[in-house]
N, C-alpha and C positions, 0 to 999 in steps of 0.2 A: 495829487495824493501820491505817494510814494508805494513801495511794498510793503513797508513797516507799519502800514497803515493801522489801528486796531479796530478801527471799526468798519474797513474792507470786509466784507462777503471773504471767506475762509474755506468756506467748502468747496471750492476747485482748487483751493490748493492741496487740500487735506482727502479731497475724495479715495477714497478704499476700497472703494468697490472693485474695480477691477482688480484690485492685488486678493480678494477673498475671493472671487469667482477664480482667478487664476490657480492659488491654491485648490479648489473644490475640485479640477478639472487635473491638477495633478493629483489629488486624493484617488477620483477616480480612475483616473489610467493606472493607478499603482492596485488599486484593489482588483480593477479586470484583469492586471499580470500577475497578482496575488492567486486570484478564484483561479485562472488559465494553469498556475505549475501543481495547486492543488487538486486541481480537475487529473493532470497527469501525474500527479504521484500518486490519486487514488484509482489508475488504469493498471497502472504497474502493480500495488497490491493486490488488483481483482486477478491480476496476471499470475501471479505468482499463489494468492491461494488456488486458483486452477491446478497450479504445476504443484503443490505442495499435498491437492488433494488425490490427483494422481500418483503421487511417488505415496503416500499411505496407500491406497488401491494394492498398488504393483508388492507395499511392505507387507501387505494381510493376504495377499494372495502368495508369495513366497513362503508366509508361514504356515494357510494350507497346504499349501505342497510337501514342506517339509513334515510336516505331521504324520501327514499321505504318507510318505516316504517309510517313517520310523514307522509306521503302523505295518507298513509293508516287509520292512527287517525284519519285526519283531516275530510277523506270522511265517516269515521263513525262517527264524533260527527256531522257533515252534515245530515247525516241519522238520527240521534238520535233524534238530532230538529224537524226534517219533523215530526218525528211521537211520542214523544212528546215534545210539543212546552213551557215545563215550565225550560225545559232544555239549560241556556246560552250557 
């Protein structure tokens, strides 16, 4: 019998198997280095809402302060008039 056989058994030559398993096995090492850069790019954002929630912190307390502040002006240019009165 030759190779050109047609009524030769076929399925060793044609078997697929291993080229579908090998495929599944790169599918999966592509998705574990998929989930792994999405794991650290959602580290990074937890990071930075950290630091974005602090710099609001530090923005709402600079703005009490300055309020403080102008409330503070205000009840001294109030004083300032009481005692002199040439002062708008």
């Amino acid at each position: 019998m030759s190779d050109n056989d047609p009524t030769k058994d076929i399925s060793a030559k044609y078997d697929t198997k291993p080229t579908f398993e090998t495929i599944l096995e790169e599918l999966r090492s592509f998705r574990a280095s998929v989930e792994l850069r999405f794991d650290q790019v959602d580290k990074r954002f937890d990071q930075l809402d950290v630091r974005l929630h602090r710099i609001e912190a530090d923005g709402h307390d600079t703005q009490s302060k300055f309020h403080s502040l102008r409330a503070d002006f205000n009840e001294l240019r109030n004083t300032l008039k009481e005692h002199f009165p040439v002062i708008h």
